[in-house]
TORNU-223998 format. One record per residue (C-alpha): residue in one letter; residue number from 1; z, x, y. Coordinates in steps of 0.2 Angstrom, whole numbers, plus 2048, in hexadecimal, padded with zeros to 3 digits. Each point is the difference from the previous one (the first is absolute). Layout:
<sites>
<site res="a" n="NUM" pz="Z" px="X" py="Y"/>
...
</sites>
This chain:
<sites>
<site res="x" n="1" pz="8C9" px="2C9" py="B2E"/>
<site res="x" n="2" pz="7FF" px="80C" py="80F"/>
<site res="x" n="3" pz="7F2" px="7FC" py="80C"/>
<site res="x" n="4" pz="803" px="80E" py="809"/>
<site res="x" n="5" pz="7FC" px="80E" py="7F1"/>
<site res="x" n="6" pz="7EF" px="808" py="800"/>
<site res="x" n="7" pz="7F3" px="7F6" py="7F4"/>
<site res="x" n="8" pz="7FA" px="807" py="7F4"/>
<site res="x" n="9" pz="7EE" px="809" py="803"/>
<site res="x" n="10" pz="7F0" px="7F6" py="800"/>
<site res="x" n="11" pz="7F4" px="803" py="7F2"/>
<site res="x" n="12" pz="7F3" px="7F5" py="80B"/>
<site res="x" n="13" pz="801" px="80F" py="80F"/>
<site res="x" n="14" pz="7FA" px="80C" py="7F3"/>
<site res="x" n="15" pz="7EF" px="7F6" py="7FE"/>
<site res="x" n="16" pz="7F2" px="80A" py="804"/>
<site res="x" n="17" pz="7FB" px="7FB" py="812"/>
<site res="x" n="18" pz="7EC" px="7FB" py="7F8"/>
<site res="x" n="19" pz="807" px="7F7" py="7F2"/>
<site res="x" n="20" pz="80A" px="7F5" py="80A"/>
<site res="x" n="21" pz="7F2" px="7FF" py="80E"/>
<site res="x" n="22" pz="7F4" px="7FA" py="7F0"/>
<site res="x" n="23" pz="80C" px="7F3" py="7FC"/>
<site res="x" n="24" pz="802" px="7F9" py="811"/>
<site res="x" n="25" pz="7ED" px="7FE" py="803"/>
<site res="x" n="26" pz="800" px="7F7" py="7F0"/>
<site res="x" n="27" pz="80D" px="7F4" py="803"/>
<site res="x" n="28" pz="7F8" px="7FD" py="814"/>
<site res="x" n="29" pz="7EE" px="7FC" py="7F6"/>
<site res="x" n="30" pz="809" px="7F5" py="7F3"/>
<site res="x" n="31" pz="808" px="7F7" py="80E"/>
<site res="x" n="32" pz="7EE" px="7FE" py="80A"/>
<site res="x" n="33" pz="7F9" px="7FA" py="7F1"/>
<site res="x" n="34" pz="80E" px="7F2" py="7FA"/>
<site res="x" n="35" pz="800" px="7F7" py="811"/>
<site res="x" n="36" pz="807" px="7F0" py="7F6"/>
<site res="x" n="37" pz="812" px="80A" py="800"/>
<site res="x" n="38" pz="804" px="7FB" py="811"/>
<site res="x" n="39" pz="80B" px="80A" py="80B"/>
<site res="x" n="40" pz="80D" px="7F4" py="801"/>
<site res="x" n="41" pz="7FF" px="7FE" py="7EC"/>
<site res="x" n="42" pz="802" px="814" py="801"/>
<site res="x" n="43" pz="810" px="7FF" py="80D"/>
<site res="x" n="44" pz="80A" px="7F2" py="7F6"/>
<site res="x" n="45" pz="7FC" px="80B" py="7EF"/>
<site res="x" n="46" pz="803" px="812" py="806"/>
<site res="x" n="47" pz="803" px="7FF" py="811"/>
<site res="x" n="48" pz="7F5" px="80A" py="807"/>
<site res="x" n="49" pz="7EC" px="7FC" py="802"/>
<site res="x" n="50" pz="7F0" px="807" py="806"/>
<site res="x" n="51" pz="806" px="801" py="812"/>
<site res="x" n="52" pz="80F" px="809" py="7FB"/>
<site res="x" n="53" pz="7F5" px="80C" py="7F8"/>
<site res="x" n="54" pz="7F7" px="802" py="810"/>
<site res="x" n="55" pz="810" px="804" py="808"/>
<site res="x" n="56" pz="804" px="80D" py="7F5"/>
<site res="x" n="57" pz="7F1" px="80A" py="803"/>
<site res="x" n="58" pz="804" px="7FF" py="811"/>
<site res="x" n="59" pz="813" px="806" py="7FD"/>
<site res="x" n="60" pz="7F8" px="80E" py="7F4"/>
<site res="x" n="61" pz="7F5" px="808" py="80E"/>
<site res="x" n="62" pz="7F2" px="7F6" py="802"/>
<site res="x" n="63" pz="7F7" px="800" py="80F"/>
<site res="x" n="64" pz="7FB" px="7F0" py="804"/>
<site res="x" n="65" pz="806" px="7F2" py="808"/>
<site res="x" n="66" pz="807" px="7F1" py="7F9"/>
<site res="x" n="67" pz="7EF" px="7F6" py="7FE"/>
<site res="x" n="68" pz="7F7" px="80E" py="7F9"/>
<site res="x" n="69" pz="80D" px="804" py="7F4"/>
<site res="x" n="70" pz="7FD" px="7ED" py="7FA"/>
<site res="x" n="71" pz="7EE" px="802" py="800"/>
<site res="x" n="72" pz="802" px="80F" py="7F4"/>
<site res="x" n="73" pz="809" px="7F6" py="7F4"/>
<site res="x" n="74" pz="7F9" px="7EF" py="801"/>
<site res="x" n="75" pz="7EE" px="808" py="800"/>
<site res="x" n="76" pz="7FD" px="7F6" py="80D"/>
<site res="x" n="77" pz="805" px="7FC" py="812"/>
<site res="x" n="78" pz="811" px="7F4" py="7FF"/>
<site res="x" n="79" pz="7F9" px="7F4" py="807"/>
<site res="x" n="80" pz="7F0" px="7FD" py="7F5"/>
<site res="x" n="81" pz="80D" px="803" py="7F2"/>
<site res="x" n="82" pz="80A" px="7F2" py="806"/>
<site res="x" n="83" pz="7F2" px="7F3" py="805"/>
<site res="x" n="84" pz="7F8" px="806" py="7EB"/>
<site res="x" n="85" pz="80E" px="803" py="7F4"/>
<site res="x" n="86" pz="810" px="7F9" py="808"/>
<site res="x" n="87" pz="808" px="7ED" py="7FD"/>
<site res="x" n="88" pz="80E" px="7F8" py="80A"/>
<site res="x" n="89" pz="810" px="804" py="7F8"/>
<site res="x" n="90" pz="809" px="7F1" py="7F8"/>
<site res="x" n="91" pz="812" px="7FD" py="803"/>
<site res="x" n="92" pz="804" px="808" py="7F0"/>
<site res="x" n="93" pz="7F9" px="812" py="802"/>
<site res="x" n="94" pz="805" px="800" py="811"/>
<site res="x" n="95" pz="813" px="7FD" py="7F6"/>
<site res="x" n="96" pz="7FD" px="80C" py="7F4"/>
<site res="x" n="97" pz="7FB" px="80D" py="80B"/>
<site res="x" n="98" pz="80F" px="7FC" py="80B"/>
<site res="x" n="99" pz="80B" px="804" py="7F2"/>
<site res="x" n="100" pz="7F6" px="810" py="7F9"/>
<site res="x" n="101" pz="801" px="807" py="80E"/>
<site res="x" n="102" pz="813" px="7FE" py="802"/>
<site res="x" n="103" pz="801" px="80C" py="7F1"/>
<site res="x" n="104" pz="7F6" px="810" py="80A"/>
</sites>
């Protein structure tokens, strides 16, 4: 396989720019309101997490800094997120998400 040819286009790109906005406000409110799916849980499964998500915003234009970029998608400032929703990670998610993220 040639990893150099062009790929092939990307149906996703041709997403109506509200449509995909929509969908990406409703994954940020699912993701408020399942707080039980912790961010490590999220990293070790998918390898990306609600901070991740924050970061892309940043990357896509967003204006804020990183704190408010967090707030915005916790709904919350981090650090009440952290002190309300967020558990120590055992030794196993923090292996998981070691290996998970080995495959981004």
């Amino acid at each position: 396989m040639d990893t150099n040819a062009p790929s092939a286009p990307d149906a996703l790109d041709q997403l109506d720019d509200a449509v995909a906005a929509a969908a990406f406000r409703r994954l940020v409110r699912h993701l408020r309101h399942r707080h039980d799916a912790q961010n490590i849980e999220l990293m070790g499964l998918a390898g990306f997490c609600r901070n991740c998500l924050a970061d892309w915003i940043r990357d896509a234009g967003y204006e804020g800094d990183k704190p408010a970029a967090r707030e915005l998608i916790h709904g919350m400032p981090m650090e009440e997120w952290k002190a309300t929703r967020q558990k120590p990670a055992t030794e196993e998610q923090l292996a998981a998400m070691e290996a998970s993220l080995k495959k981004n």
